[in-house]
C-alpha positions, 0 to 999 in steps of 0.5 A: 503762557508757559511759565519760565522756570526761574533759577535762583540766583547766589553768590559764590562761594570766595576762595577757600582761604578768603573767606570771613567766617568759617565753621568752628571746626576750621577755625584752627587752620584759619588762624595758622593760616594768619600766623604764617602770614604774620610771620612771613610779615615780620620776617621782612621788617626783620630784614629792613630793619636789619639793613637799616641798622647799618645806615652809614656804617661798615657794610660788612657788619651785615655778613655779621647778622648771618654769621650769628643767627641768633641776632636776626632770629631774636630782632624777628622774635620781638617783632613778631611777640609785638604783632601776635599781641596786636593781633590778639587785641584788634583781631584784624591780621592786616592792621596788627602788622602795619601798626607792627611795621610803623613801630619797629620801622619808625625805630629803625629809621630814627636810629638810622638818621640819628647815626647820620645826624650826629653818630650816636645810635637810638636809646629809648630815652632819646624818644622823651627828646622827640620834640627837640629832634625834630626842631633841630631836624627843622630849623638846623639843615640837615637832610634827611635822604630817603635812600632806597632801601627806605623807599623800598621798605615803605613801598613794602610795607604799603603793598604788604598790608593792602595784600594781608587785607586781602588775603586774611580778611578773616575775623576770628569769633572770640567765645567766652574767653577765647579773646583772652586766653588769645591775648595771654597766649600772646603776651607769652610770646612776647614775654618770653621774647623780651625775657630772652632779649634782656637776657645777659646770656643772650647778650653775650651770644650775640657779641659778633665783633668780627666785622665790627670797630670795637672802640665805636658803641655804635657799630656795637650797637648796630652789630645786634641789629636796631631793636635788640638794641633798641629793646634792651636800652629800655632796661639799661636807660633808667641808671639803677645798677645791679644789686642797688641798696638804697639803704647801703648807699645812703649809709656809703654817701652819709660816711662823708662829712659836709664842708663848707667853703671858706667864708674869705675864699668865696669868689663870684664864679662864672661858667660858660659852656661853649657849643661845639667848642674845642681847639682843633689846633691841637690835632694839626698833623698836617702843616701848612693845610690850615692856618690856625691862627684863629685860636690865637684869642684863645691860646691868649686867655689859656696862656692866662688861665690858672688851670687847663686841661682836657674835658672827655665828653660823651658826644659828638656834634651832639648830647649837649645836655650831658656836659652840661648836667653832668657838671652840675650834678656830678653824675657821670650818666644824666637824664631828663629829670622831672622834679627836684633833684640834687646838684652842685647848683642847691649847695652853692645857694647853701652857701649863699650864693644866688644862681643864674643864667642864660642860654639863647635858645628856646626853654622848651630845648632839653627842657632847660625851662623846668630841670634848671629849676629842679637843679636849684636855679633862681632864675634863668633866662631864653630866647622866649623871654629875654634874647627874643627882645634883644635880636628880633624872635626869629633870630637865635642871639650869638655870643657876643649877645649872650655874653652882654646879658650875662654882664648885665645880669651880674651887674644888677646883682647884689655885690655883697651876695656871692654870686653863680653864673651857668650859661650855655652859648648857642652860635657855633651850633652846626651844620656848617655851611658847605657851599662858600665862605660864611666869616671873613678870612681863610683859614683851611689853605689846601683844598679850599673850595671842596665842602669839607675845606667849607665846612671847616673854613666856616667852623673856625671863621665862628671860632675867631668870632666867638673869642672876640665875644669872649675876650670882651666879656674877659676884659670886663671881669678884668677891670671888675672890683668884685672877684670873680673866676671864669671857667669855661669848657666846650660841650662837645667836637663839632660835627663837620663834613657833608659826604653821607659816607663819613657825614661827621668826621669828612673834615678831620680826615681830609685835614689830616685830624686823626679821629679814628676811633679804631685807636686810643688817641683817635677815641681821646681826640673824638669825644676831647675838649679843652677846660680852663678856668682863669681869674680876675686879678682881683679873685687872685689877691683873695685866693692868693692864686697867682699861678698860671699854666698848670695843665689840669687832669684829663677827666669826665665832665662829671669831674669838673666840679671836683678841680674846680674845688680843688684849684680855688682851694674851696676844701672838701664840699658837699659830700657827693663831692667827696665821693666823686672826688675818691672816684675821679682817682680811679676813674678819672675818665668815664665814659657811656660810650663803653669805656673807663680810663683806670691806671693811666689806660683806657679800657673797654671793661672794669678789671675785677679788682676795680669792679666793686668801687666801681658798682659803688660809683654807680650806685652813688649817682642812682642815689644821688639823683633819685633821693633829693635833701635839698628844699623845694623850689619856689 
């Protein structure tokens, strides 16, 4: 039998380009053939990350991006130095982009609902608050749409990286110290991109505000694209200013001699600040369109009150937290600390006073649980220990609750120590509801039934219900023995609309409410609250303060402190206080949101006379947070 001649049978040869291992003298073009895959990669989230700056902002600032190169071509170099890094590390081109993509993507996303959400752009500090996002997210109602540059953005990124496991399926054979000098080549790249990213010179090559509202931090931010910006908040986020001394500023703040308040003058205090508060009645322009009486309560205890003034927060429908520490501390830009720390709280209880309070909410939110106990607190109570037994645990306590354990806990207080009260309310906290009518009454009478006469409707339905609470916590401290004073400020304006063109400011615009941030007085009456501070008659006799009415200074609320000494006639206080107090007079308004008020006019920068005091304000709330002289808590 003739045997048949058998042919050896192999597999084929991949293409060129799809193969896995190479000879070393071709192993050169492979890797360029990864770096342009690479490369074409992070040039498409360049671009998805640059629409997703915008969210829902002046489109025209997109024309800005291509105007000025240099603001796409340094968001690309950042996000390729990190891919070339990933590359080095994990050797697989497919992997390193997707991973580069969930990263810069999930910035950009962040910063894109975050504007949506409450008008405030993405800092990298935000992400030690992630929890607190995302609970608010969950439980508050507010809708994350996935518009269609997002779906087309993770359809691109799914399809991109199933076509770079195909096409770069090449594993690099590191040899020696070839996976290293791999890694320190990319670390160069990235290096030198984050070098030129925190750049001032680049900083100021990037400025391209001609499609840009120069009164608002946020299309600025935008301006630069969502990871230049992102990136260098990295370096601004920790508060150390340029050319800091600590020895310099330990001297500055020890140039000031402590004082204590006045034995006969010590007076039970109370402070309350009220979510989402502020007296939109002030901002009527257009008569007849609402009916504003429910504000009348409040106007009542103003009438009453020694001192009112306006409070210049830097929120909008959100930063609770930075109203609320800036009062305690003095610092005029705040942050999550994480061990003792210097405030106004610690002097009091050197003065003898014992500190509370309350706050309806969970302890973990803004992590009140622990940096109330850092900033001098004895006790403070939450929703998990306190509010949960009183309303039930899947219902947050309103006002008038909150209000009824803030009298109880005075009550079983001692009545011969001073005594401090620190609470932040919850009830008023939006979104506002948008389809009907939540509170008895009606209050917006032109265009009602739309989702912005809702949402306002609504938002000041809760108004009038939470001055009943109020007034009745009022009358108690009225009829009380023990002198006691009140003051009491709202964090920040209420977010109110539902149109995504305009999600925060729908209602302000379509009821006539100038909040255009374009101007002087729209920026005041955006980012304005009210303050005032109001007395027990029996904290009057002891004070001898019987006048009422006087409109206090418009200031920061890192000021606050400074008028509340000042109308209780306390002296000069700790000396941070008198520090800050020689700021408030240069500087009665600061703002992070890139504005100063200096000589009775508001302004985007620091005139060069002013610039050393101000470096001197700076580095005196860095000090004052980094270097605490109080003792530890128990």
């Amino acid at each position: 039998m003739a045997k048949r001649s058998a042919k050896k049978r192999t597999n084929p040869e991949p293409p060129f380009l799809l193969r896995r291992r190479m000879p070393e003298r071709r192993q050169f073009w492979f890797l360029l053939w990864h770096l342009v895959l690479l490369l074409l990669g992070c040039a498409m989230l360049t671009y998805f990350t640059l629409r997703l700056s915008l969210s829902n902002l002046n489109p025209e600032i997109w024309l800005g991006y291509w105007e000025a190169l240099w603001i796409p071509a340094i968001n690309l170099a950042l996000i390729y130095g990190l891919c070339l890094v990933l590359f080095a590390l994990i050797g697989r081109a497919w992997l390193a982009w997707l991973l580069t993509a969930v990263l810069t993507l999930g910035v950009a996303l962040g910063n894109y609902y975050l504007i949506i959400i409450r008008s405030d752009a993405l800092q990298f500090q935000d992400l030690l608050c992630l929890r607190e996002a995302l609970a608010i997210t969950g439980t508050q109602g507010y809708e994350l749409e996935l518009t269609p540059t997002i779906l087309l953005a993770l359809a691109a990124t799914v399809g991109f990286s199933a076509l770079l496991a195909l096409l770069s399926r090449w594993k690099p054979r590191w040899k020696g110290f070839g996976r290293w000098i791999g890694l320190v080549l990319a670390l160069a790249a990235l290096t030198g991109a984050a070098a030129a990213g925190n750049s001032s010179e680049l900083f100021s090559l990037t400025k391209n505000y001609q499609h840009v509202n120069t009164w608002s931090v946020t299309e600025i931010y935008a301006s630069r694209g969502v990871i230049y910006s992102f990136f260098r908040t990295i370096f601004t986020g920790s508060g150390r200013p340029a050319d800091y001394s600590e020895a310099d500023t330990e001297a500055l703040l020890n140039a000031y001699t402590p004082e204590s308040i006045p034995a006969d003058r010590k007076v039970d205090l109370f402070v309350i600040m009220r979510e989402s508060y502020s007296d939109l009645s002030d901002l009527d322009s257009t008569p007849g369109a609402v009916d504003w009486s429910c504000y009348d309560l409040y106007h009542a205890l103003a009438d009453e009150a020694a001192v009112v003034g306006n409070l210049v927060t830097n929120g909008f429908g959100g930063n609770t937290k930075d109203a609320e520490r800036a009062f305690l501390t003095g610092n005029y830009l705040t942050r999550d600390w994480r061990k003792p720390t210097n405030s106004y709280v610690w002097y009091l209880k050197e003065q003898g006073y014992a500190a509370e309070g309350a706050h309806p909410f969970n302890g973990w939110f803004y992590n009140r649980l622990n940096v109330n106990r850092y900033l001098g607190f004895d006790r403070y109570e939450f929703r998990e220990d306190t509010f949960s037994g009183l309303v039930g645990p899947e219902v947050i306590a309103e006002d008038e609750v909150l209000f009824d354990e803030i009298w109880r806990m005075y009550a079983r207080s001692d009545p011969e120590v001073p005594y401090f009260s620190f609470s932040v309310t919850y009830e008023g906290h939006g979104p506002y509801n948008y389809k009907r009518n939540s509170y008895p009454g009606r209050y917006v009478l032109q265009s009602p039934a739309t989702p912005d006469g809702y949402a306002l409707n609504n938002y000041l339905g809760c108004v009038r219900h939470r001055d009943e609470a109020l007034t009745a916590l009022v009358e108690k401290l009225r009829s009380s023995p023990r002198p006691a004073v009140l003051v009491t400020y709202g964090d920040h304006k209420a977010t109110l609309g539902k149109d995504i063109n305009n999600y925060t400011t729908a209602a302000y615009s379509s009821y006539g409410m100038d909040v255009d941030l374009s101007t002087e007085q729209g920026f005041f009456n955006y980012y304005s609250t009210e303050y005032l501070i109001w007395l027990n008659d029996a904290a009057k006799e002891r004070l001898g303060l019987y006048e009422t009415g006087r409109t206090g200074p418009t200031v920061s609320p890192c000021y606050l402190m400074n008028v509340l000494f000042d109308t209780l006639g306390w002296g000069k206080g700790p000396a941070y206080l008198q520090a800050m107090g020689e700021m408030m007079e240069a500087f009665p308004v600061y703002s992070t949101k890139g504005r100063v008020s200096i000589e009775g006019a508001l302004s985007t920068s620091i005139p060069e006379r002013w610039t050393e005091q101000y470096h001197r304000m700076q580095s005196l709330s860095y000090y004052w947070q980094t270097n605490f002289r109080g003792p530890e808590p128990q």
